[in-house]
C-alpha positions in Angstrom: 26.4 22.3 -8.5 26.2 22.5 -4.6 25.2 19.3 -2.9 24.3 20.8 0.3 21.0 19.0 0.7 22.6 16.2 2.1 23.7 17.1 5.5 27.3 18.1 6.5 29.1 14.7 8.1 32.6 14.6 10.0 35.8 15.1 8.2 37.3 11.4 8.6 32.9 10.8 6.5 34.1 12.8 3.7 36.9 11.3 0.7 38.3 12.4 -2.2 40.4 10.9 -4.7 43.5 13.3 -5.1 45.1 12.0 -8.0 42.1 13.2 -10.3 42.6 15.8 -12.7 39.3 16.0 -14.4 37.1 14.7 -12.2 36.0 15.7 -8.6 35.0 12.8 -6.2 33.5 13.1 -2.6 32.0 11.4 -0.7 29.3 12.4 2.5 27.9 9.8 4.4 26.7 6.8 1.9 26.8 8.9 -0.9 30.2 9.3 -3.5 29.3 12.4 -5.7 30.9 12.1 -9.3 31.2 15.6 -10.9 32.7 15.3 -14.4 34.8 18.8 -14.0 36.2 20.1 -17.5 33.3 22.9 -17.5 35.4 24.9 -20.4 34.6 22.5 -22.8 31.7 21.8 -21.4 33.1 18.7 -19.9 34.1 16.6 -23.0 35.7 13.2 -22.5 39.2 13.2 -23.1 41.1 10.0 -23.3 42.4 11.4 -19.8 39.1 12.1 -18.3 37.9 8.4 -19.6 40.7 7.1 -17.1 39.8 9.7 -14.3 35.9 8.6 -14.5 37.2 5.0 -14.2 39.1 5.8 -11.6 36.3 7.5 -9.2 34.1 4.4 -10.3 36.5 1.9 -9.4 36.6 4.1 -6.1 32.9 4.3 -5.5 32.9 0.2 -6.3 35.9 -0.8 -3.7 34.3 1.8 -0.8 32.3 -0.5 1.0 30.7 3.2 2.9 29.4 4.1 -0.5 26.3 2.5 -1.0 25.0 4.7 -4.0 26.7 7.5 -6.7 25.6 10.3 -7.9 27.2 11.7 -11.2 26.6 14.8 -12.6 28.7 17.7 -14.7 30.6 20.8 -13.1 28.6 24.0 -14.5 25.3 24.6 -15.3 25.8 24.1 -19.3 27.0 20.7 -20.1 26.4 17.3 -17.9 29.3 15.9 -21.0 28.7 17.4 -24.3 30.7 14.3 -26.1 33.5 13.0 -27.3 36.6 15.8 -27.1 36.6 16.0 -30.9 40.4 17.4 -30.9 41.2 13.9 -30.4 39.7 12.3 -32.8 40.3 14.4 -35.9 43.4 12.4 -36.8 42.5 9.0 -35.5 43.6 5.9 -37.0 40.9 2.5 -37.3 42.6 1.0 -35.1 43.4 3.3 -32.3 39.8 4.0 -32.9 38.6 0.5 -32.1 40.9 0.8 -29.2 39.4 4.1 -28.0 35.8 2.7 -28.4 36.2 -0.1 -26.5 38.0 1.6 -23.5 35.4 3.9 -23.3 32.6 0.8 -23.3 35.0 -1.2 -20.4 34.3 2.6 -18.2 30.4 2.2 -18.8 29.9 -1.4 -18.1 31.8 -0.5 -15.4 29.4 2.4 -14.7 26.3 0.0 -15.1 27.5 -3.2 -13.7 28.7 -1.1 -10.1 26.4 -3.3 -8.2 25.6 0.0 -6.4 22.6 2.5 -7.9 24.3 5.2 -9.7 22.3 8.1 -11.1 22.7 10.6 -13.9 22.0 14.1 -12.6 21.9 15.4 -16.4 22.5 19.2 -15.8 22.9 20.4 -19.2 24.2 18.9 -22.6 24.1 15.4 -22.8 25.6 14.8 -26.0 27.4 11.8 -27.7 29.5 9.9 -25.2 27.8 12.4 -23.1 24.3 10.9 -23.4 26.2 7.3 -23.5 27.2 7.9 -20.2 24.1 8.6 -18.4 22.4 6.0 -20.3 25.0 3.7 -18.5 23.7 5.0 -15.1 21.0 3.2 -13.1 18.3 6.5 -13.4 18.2 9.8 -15.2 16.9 12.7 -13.6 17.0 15.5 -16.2 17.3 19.2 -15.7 14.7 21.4 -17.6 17.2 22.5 -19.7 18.7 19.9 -20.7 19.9 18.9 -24.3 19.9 15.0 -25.1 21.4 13.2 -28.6 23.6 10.8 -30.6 24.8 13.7 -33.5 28.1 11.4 -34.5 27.1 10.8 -37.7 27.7 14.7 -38.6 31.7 13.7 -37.9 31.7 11.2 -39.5 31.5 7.9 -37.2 28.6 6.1 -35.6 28.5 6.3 -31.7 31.4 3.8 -30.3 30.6 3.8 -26.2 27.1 1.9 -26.3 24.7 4.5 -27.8 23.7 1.8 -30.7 23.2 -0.8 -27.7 21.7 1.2 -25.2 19.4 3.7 -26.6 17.3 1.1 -28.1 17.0 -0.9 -25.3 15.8 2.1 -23.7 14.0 4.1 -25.8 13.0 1.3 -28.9 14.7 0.6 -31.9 12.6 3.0 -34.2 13.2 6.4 -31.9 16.9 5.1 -31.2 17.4 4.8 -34.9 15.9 8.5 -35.8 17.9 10.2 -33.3 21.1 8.1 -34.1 20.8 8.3 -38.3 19.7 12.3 -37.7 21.5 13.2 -35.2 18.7 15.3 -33.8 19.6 17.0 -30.4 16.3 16.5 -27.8 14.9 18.5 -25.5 14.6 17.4 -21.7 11.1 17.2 -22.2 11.1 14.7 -24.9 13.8 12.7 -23.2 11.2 12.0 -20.7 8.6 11.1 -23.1 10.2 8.4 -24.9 12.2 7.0 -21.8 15.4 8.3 -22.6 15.3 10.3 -18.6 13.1 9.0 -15.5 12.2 12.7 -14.5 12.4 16.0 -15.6 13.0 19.0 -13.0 14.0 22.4 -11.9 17.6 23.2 -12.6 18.0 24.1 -8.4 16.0 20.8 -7.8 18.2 18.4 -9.6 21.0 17.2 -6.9 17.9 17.2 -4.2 15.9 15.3 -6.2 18.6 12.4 -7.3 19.6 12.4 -3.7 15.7 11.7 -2.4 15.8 8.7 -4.9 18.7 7.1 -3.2 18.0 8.2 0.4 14.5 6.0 -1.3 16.8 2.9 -2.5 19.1 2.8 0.1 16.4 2.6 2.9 15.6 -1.2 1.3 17.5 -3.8 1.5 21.1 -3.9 0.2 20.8 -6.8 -0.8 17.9 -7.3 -2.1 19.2 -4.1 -4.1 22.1 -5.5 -5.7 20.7 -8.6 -6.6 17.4 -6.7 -8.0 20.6 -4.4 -10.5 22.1 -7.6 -11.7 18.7 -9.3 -12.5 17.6 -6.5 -14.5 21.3 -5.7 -16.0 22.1 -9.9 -16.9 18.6 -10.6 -17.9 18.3 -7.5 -20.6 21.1 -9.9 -22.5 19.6 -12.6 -22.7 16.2 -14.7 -23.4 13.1 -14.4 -21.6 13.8 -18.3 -20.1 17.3 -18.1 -19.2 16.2 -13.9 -17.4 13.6 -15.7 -15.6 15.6 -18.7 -14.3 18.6 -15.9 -12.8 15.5 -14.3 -11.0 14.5 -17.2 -9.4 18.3 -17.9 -8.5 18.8 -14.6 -7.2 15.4 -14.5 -5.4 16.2 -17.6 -3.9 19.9 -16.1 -2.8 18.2 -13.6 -0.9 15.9 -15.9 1.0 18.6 -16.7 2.9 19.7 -13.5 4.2 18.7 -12.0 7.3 17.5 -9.3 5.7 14.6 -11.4 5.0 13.6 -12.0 8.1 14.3 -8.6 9.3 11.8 -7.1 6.1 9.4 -9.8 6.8 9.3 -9.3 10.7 9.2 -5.4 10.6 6.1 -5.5 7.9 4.0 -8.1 10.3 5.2 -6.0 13.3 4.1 -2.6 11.6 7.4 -1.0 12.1 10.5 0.3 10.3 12.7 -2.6 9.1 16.3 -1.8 9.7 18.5 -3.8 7.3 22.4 -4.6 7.7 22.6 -6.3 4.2 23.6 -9.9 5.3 
């Protein structure tokens, strides 16, 4: 998918990470761009490309230039269709418990970036597919895209979060009929049970998740960070013990100059220009 709506930046502005094999990373200006790239199987996660989207991540995390990701699939078919089934036709319950759990460490990392990350879904979303994106910040869905949990027709439940996540998103009674079904959704519906944040145009998609983050990024950073890790911490925990980490984190903040910078530029009418300290 081209990302030529954000504007061309000098050579030493732009990174990529060489050693990747299924993956493509760049970055331009504040923005890495995560393109899961194994389009002829409609970019299924092998074990390999598990360690290659850690890798970028881990990338994206350590950059201090990159202030937000956006990850999407190479093609216009699959964003990740799954699991790469090759791989687990064969599998053992206890390399399977080891393969479940390394692909969980690679979401958490996803979700717990402390840097908004969002899911340009551009086609099939599918198993560890759809586990991914529901790892990322946001969602913004491509008309035609394809959403579901269909692991129970192999055999297994999902194993990278989609038991976890999907309810918290979506409510334990949908998250249950698509997991126990293994119903594929359309875009559409996605977006009407709060599986995906917006639904657009195919040529709109990398535009559209790019004006988000230009949107994010224009606040302040930290401020932004701390807002992620409220809403990520307190989803685990009790009401009480979510409310006293806001006030912690809220209170963290108050101390930045940021503050004063937000506060200032609203009373003086102007645009408030942030250097997240």
């Amino acid at each position: 998918m081209a990302v030529s709506a954000i504007p061309s930046t000098p050579a030493d502005q732009v990174g990529r990470a060489a050693t990747l094999t299924n993956v493509l990373y760049e970055k331009k200006g504040p923005i890495a761009y995560v393109t899961m790239n194994r389009p002829k199987v409609l970019n299924a996660l092998s074990q390999h490309a598990w360690e290659d989207l850690r890798t970028a991540f881990e990338q994206a995390r350590d950059d201090a230039a990159v202030l937000g990701v956006i990850l999407t699939g190479a093609g216009d078919k699959a964003f990740i269709a799954g699991q790469d089934i090759s791989e687990l036709q064969h599998v053992t319950p206890v390399v399977a418990e080891k393969l479940s759990r390394r692909g969980q460490a690679v979401l958490d990392l996803i979700e717990n970036l402390d840097k908004p990350v969002i899911a340009a879904v551009n086609g099939f979303a599918l198993g560890g597919g759809c586990e991914t994106a529901m790892a990322c910040t946001i969602r913004v869905s491509a008309e035609h895209a394809r959403f579901g949990q269909p692991e129970v027709k192999l055999g297994i439940p999902p194993g990278a979060g989609g038991t976890q996540r999907l309810p918290r998103l979506v409510g334990k009674g949908r998250a249950l009929q698509m997991i126990l079904t293994g119903e594929v959704i359309s875009a559409q519906e996605a977006w009407r049970i709060g599986l995906v944040n917006e639904v657009v145009p195919a040529g709109e998609l990398i535009a559209r998740c790019e004006e988000i983050l230009r949107q994010i990024l224009a606040n302040a950073p930290v401020a932004v960070r701390f807002a992620l890790e409220a809403v990520n911490k307190g989803m685990e925990t009790s009401l009480s013990t979510g409310l006293l980490l806001e006030a912690s984190v809220f209170a963290v903040c108050a101390g930045t100059e940021d503050i004063r910078e937000g506060t200032a530029a609203f009373l003086e009418k102007r645009a408030a220009h942030f250097h997240g300290r």
